[in-house]
C-alpha positions in Angstrom: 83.3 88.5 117.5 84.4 90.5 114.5 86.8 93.6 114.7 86.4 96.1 112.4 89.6 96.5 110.3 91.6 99.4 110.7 92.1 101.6 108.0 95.7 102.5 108.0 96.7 106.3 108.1 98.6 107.9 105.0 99.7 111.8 105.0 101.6 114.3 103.2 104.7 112.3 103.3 104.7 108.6 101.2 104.3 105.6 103.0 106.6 103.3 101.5 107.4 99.6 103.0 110.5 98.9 104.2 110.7 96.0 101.8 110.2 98.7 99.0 112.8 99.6 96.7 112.5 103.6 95.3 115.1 104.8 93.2 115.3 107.8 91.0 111.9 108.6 91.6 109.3 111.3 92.7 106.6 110.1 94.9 103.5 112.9 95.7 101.6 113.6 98.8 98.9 111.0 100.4 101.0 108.3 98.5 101.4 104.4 99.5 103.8 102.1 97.8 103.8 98.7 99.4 105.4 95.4 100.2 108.0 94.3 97.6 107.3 96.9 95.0 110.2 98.4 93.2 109.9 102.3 91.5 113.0 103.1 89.3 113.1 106.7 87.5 109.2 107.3 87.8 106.8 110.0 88.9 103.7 109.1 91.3 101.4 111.8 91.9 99.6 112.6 95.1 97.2 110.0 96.1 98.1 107.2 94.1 99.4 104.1 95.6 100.9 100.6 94.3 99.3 97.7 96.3 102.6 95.5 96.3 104.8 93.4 94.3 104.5 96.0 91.4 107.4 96.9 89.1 107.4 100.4 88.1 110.2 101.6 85.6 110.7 104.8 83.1 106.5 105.8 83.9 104.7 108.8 84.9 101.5 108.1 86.8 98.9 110.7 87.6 97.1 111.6 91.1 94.8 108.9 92.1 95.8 106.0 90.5 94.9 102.7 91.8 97.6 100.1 90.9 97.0 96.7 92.1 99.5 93.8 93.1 102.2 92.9 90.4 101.3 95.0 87.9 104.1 96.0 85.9 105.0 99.2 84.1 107.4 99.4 81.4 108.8 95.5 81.5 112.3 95.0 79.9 113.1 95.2 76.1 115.2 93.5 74.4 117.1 94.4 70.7 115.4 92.1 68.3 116.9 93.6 65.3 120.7 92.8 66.9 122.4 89.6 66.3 121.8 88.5 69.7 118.8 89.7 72.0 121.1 89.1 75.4 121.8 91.5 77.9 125.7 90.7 77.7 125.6 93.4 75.3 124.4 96.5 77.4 125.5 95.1 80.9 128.6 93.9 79.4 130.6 95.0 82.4 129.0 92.2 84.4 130.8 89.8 82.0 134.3 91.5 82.0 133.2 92.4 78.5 134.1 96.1 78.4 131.5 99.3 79.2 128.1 99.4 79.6 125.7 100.5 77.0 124.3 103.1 77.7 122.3 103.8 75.1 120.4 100.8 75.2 119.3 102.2 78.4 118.6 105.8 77.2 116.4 103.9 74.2 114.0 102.5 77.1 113.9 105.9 78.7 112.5 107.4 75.7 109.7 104.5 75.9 107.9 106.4 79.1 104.6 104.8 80.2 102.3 107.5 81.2 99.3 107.0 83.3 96.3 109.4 83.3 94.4 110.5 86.8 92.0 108.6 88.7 92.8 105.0 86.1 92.6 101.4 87.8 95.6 99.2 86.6 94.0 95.6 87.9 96.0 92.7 89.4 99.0 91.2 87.2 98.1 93.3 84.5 101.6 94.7 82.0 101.7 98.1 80.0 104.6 98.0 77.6 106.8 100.8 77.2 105.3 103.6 75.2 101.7 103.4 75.9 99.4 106.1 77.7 96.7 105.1 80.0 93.3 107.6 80.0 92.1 109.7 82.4 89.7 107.5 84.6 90.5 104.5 82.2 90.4 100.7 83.9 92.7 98.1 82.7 91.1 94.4 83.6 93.0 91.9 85.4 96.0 90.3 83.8 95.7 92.1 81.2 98.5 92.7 78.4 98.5 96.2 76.9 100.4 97.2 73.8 98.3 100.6 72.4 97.2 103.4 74.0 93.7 103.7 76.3 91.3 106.1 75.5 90.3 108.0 78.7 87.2 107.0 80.5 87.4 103.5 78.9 87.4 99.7 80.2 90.2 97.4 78.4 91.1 93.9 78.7 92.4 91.0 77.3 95.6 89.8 75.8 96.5 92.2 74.2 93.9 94.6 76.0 91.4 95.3 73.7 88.3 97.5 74.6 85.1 96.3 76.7 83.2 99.4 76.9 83.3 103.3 77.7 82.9 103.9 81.4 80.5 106.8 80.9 78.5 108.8 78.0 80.7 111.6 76.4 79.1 114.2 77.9 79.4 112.7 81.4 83.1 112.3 80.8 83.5 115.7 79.1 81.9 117.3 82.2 84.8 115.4 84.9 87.6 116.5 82.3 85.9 120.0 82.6 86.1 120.2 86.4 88.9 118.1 87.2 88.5 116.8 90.3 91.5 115.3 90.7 93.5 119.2 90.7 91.6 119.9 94.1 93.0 120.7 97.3 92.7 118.2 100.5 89.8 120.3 102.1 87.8 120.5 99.4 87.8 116.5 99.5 87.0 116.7 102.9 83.9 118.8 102.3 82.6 117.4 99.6 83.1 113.8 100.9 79.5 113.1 101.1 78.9 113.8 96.9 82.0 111.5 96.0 80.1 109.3 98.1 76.5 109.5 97.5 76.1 111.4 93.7 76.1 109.2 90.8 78.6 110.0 88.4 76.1 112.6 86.6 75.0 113.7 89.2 78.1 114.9 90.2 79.0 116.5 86.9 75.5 118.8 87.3 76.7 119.6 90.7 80.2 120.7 89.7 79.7 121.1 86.0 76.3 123.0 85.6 77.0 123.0 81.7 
């Protein structure tokens, strides 16, 4: 006999696994961050969630975001134009070599990944320091991506490259126009049944009449 699955229940406060590591970090409303995953010095905004396994570092991710399993945002740099490329350099206290340096450090801070609203970062897939993600943009599967996304648009590929735009302009003009995603909780609970049931344009001559 088959049991329907049970959809777990999120609320105003994260969930976050007890194998999670979350450091430094501000995590929205309505938020999941599971198994394994590890946020250091990063914003999530309400809604979003990081299935598990993801490495999340230096980013700012919007409301709604759909990370999949070990993705990673922001992987580790190393000084190519140095004499060495080793980390015995900046974490030189770990080698009785004197200080830390720091601003190696504040050099990746200043290489913040950003993440726009409602974008689909798919399974394995790597944004490199630096790089913006769209509004409503989806990153394929192990992908590798090195330049900004465009929002609205599908990229994959390594180094991403782009597939196609989700939507028309106008149909993507219109959802940047009403903004969905800036809401409140009842009004996602009322209008349930249009997320649901309205095509994408259809929705935008609900909402967006223009």
């Amino acid at each position: 006999m088959n049991k329907s699955k049970q959809t777990k229940q999120l609320s105003e406060e994260p969930t976050i696994h007890e194998t999670a590591i979350v450091l430094d970090s501000q995590i929205g409303k309505w938020t999941e961050i599971g198994p394994r995953s590890k946020i250091i010095e990063s914003s999530i905004g309400d809604y979003s969630y990081a299935i598990h396994e993801c490495d999340l570092i230096y980013s700012n991710v919007g409301k709604f975001v759909n990370i999949a399993a070990h993705v990673r945002l922001n992987p580790g740099q190393h000084p190519m134009d140095r004499a060495s490329m080793h980390h015995f350099q900046y974490r030189s206290s770990a080698y009785n070599l004197g200080d830390d340096d720091m601003s190696f450090f504040d050099w990746r801070r200043e290489k913040t990944v950003t993440v726009g609203h409602d974008a689909w970062i798919g399974h394995g897939a790597i944004i490199q320091g630096g790089v913006t993600i769209g509004i409503g943009s989806v990153i394929g599967s192990g992908s590798i991506v090195t330049k900004d996304v465009s929002p609205y648009t599908i990229v994959a590929g390594v180094p991403a490259k782009l597939i196609r735009p989700r939507f028309d302009k106008d149909i993507q003009d219109a959802l940047l126009r009403i903004r969905w995603w800036d809401w409140d909780h009842q009004d996602y609970l009322e209008r349930m049944e249009d997320f649901r049931k309205l095509s994408a344009s259809e929705f935008c001559l609900k909402y967006d009449p223009a």
